[in-house]
PAFI-754188 format. One record per residue (C-alpha): residue number from 1; x, y, z; chain. Coordinates in steps of 0.02 Angstrom, whole numbers. Layout:
# PAFI-754188
PT   n      X      Y      Z chain
PT NUM      X      Y      Z     A
...
This chain:
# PAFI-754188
PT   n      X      Y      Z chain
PT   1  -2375  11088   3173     A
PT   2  -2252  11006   3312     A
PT   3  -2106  10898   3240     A
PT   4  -2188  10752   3329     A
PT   5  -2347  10800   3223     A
PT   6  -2246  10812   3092     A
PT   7  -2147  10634   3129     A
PT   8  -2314  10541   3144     A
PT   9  -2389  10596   2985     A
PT  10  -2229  10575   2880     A
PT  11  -2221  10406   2962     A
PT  12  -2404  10373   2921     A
PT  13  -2354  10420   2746     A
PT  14  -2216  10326   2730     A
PT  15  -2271  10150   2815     A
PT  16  -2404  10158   2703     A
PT  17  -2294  10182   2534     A
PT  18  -2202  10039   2587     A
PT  19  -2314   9928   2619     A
PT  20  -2420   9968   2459     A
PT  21  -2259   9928   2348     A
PT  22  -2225   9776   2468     A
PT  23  -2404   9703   2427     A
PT  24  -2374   9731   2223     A
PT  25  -2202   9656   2230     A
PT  26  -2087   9626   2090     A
PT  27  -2025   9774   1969     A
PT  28  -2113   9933   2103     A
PT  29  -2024   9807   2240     A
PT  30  -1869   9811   2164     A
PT  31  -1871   9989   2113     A
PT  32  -1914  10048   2309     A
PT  33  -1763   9933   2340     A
PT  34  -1633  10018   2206     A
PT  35  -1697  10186   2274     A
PT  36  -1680  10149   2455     A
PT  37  -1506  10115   2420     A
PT  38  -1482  10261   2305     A
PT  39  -1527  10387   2444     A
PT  40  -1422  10277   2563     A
PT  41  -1263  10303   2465     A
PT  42  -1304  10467   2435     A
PT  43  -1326  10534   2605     A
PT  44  -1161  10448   2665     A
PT  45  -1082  10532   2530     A
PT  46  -1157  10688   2582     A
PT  47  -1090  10679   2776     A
PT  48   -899  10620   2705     A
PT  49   -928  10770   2561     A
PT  50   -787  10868   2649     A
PT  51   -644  10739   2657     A
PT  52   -676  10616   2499     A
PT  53   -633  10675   2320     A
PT  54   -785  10699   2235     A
PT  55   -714  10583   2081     A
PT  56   -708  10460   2194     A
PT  57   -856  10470   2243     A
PT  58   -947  10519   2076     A
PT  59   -867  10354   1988     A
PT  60   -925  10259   2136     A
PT  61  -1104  10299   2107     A
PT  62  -1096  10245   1930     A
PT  63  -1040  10113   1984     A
PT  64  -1157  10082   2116     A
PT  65  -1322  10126   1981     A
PT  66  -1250  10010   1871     A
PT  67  -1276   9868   2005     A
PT  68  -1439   9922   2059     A
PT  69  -1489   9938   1872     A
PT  70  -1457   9746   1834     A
PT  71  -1562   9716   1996     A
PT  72  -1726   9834   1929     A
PT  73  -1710   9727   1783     A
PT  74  -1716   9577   1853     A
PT  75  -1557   9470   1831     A
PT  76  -1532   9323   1942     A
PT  77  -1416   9362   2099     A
PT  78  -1275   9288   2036     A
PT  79  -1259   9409   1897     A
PT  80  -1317   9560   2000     A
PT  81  -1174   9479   2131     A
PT  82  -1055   9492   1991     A
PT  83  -1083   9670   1948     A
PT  84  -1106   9725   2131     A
PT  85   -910   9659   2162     A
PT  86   -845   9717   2010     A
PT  87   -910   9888   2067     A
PT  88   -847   9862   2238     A
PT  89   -664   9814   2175     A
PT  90   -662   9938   2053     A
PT  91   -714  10093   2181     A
PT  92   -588  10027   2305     A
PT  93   -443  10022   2162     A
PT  94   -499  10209   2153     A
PT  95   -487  10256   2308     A
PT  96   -317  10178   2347     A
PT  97   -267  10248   2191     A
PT  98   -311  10421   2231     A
PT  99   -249  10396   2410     A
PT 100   -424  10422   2474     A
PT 101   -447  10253   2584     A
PT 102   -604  10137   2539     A
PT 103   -738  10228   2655     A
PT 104   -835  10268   2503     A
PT 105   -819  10117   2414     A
PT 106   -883  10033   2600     A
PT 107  -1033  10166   2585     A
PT 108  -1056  10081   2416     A
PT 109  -1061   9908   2469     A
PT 110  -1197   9949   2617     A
PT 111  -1296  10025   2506     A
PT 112  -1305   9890   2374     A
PT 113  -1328   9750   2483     A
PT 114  -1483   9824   2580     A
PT 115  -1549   9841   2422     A
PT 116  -1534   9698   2347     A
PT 117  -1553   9607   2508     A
PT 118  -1730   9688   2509     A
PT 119  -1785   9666   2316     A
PT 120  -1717   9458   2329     A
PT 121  -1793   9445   2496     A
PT 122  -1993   9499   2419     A
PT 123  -1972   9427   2232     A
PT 124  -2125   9403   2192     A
PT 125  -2217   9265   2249     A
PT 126  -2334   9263   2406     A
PT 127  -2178   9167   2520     A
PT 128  -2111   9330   2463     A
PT 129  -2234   9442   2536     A
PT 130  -2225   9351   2704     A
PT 131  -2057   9368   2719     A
PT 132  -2056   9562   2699     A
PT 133  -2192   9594   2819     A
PT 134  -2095   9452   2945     A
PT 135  -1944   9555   2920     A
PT 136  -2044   9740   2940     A
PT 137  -2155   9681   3106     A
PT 138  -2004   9637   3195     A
PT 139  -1879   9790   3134     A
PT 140  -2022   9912   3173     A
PT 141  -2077   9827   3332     A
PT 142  -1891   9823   3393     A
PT 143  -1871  10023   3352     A
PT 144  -2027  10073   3439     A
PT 145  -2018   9977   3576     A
PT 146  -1834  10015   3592     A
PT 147  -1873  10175   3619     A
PT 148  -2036  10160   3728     A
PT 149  -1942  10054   3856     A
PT 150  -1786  10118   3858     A
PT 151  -1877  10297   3900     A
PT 152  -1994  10216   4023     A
PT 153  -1869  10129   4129     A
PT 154  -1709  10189   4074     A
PT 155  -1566  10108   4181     A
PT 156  -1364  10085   4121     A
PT 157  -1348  10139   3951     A
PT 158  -1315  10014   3811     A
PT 159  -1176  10102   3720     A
PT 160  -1137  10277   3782     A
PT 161   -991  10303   3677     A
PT 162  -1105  10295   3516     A
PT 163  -1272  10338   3576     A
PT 164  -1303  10392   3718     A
PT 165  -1496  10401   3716     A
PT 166  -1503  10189   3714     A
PT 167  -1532  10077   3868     A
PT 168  -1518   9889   3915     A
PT 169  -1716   9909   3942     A
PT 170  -1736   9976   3791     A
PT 171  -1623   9843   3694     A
PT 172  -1709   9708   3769     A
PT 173  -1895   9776   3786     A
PT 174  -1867   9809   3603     A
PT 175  -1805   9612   3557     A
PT 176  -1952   9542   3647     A
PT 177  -2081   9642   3572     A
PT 178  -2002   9647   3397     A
PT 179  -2006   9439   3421     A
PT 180  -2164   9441   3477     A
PT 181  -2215   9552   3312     A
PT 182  -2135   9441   3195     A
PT 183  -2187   9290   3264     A
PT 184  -2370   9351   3260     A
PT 185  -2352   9366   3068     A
PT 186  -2258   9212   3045     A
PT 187  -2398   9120   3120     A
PT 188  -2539   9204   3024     A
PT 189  -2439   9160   2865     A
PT 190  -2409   8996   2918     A
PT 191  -2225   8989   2965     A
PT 192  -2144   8855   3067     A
PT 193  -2141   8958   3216     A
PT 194  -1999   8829   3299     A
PT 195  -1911   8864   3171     A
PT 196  -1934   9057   3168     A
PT 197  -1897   9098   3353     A
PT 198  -1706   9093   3320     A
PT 199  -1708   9200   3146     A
PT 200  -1834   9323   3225     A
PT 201  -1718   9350   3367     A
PT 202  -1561   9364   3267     A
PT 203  -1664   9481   3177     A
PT 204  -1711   9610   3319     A
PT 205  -1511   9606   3367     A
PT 206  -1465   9654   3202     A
PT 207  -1547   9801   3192     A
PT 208  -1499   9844   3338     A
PT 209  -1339   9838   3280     A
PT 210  -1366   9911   3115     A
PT 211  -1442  10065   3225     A
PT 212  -1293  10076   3315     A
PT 213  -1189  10084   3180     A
PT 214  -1282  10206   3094     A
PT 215  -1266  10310   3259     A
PT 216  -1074  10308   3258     A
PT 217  -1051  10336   3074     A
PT 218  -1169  10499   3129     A
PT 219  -1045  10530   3273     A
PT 220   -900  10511   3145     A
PT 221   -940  10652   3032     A
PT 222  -1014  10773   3183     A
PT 223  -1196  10760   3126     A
PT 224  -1375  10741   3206     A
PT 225  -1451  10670   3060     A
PT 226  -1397  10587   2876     A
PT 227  -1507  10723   2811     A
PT 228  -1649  10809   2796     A
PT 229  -1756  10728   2661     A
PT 230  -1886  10654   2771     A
PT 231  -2010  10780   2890     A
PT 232  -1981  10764   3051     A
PT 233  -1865  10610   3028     A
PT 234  -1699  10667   2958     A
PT 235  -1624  10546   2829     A
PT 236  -1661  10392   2760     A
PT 237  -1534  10340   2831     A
PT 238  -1597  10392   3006     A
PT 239  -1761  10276   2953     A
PT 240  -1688  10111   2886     A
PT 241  -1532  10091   2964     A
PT 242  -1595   9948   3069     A
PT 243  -1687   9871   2920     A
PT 244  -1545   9857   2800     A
PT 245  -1429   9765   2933     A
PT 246  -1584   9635   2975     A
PT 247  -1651   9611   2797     A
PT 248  -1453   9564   2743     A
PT 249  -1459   9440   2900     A
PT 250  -1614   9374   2829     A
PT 251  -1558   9343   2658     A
PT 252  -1417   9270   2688     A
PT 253  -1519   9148   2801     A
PT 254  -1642   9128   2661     A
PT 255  -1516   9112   2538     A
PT 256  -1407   8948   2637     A
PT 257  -1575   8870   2664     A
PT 258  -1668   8889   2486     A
PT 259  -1552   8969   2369     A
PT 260  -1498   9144   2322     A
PT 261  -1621   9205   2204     A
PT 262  -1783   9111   2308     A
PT 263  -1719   9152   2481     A
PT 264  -1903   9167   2571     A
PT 265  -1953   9006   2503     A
PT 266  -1856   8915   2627     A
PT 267  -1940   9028   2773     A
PT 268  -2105   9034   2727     A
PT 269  -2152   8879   2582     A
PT 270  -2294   8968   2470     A
């Protein structure tokens, strides 16, 4: 079987997973969430391994599975807030302390918030729901079409310096289309499309972004991929890096317009 065999069937796989546990909502919602965020911390643990003490970074996973523990349970955000900076505060102390810097304890925080980002954003109510697949059409969109563009026209590259394989084409090519994605769910669940255009488009950027970023902590620690726990993909890492940027953008939009622990009732009013 080629990898890209072996990338479309693991991506079949894993779309499908998702989407199942997106539909039921709630407790197997916030559990994908915790565990997204589990193997996010762990694999940028895994490419620092060789110059962070591994106290440091054991205490900050306790730390870290004690925040995502009051989240599976099902606090309200300001308590699972509360916990998250406590952890935060308390793995940076460490690392000072030990002389080891805070790029664990930031490891710790990106983690955290994609997951909880994710598990406040579906809830689990059906405004819920629409926001997650608003938030999935236009991250996946953007990725593909990234990539389909940016390979079919190419042109100057869009950040050599961090990865080299991504084009102004491809950027753009993969905004529109990720807009047009979203916007096509927002307006079969009945979203104020006026109001949508801006989010969805701040959206696409973002994970953008969050892609690029992923890229240069890659570059950082000399490796290809954040590991190889996905076929044919790499790391989780390597698969949500551009959804954990965009779903934090679209919390925190949520959250200023309808309130932290309700954030998708603002965006899409059951």
């Amino acid at each position: 079987m080629s990898n890209l065999q072996l990338r479309v069937i693991s991506g079949i796989v894993m779309a499908a997973a998702v989407l199942l546990l997106a539909w039921l909502g709630g407790l197997p919602f916030r559990i994908l969430s915790a565990a997204i965020a589990a193997a996010v911390f762990y694999e940028w643990c895994a490419m620092s391994r060789t110059s962070a003490n591994p106290a440091y970074q054991a205490l900050s996973a306790i730390l870290l599975a004690a925040a995502l523990i009051v989240l599976v349970v099902g606090f309200p955000a300001a308590i699972v807030f509360a916990v998250l900076a406590c952890a935060v505060v308390a793995s940076a102390l460490t690392g000072l302390i030990r002389g080891q810097g805070t790029w664990t304890t930031v490891g710790l925080a990106y983690a955290a918030l994609s997951g909880v980002s994710l598990a406040f954003l579906r809830d689990a109510d059906k405004s819920g729901l629409m926001a997650i697949l608003f938030l999935f059409a236009t991250v996946w969109a953007t990725d593909i079409f990234a990539y389909f563009v940016g390979r079919a026209i190419g042109g100057p590259k869009l950040a050599p310096s961090i990865s080299p394989g991504k084009t102004w084409s491809g950027a753009v090519g993969g905004t529109v289309c990720g807009m047009i994605a979203g916007l096509a769910v927002a307006f079969f669940a009945g979203g104020n499309l006026l109001t949508l255009v801006p989010v969805v488009f701040l959206l696409s950027v973002a994970s953008q972004i969050g892609d690029l970023f992923e890229s240069w902590v890659k570059r950082r620690h000399r490796v290809k991929d954040s590991s190889n726990l996905i076929p044919g993909h790499g790391g989780v890492m390597d698969r949500v890096d551009g959804l954990v940027v965009a779903a934090f953008a679209l919390y925190v939009i949520g959250a200023l317009l309808g309130g932290a622990d309700h954030p998708a009732s603002s965006l899409f009013p059951a």
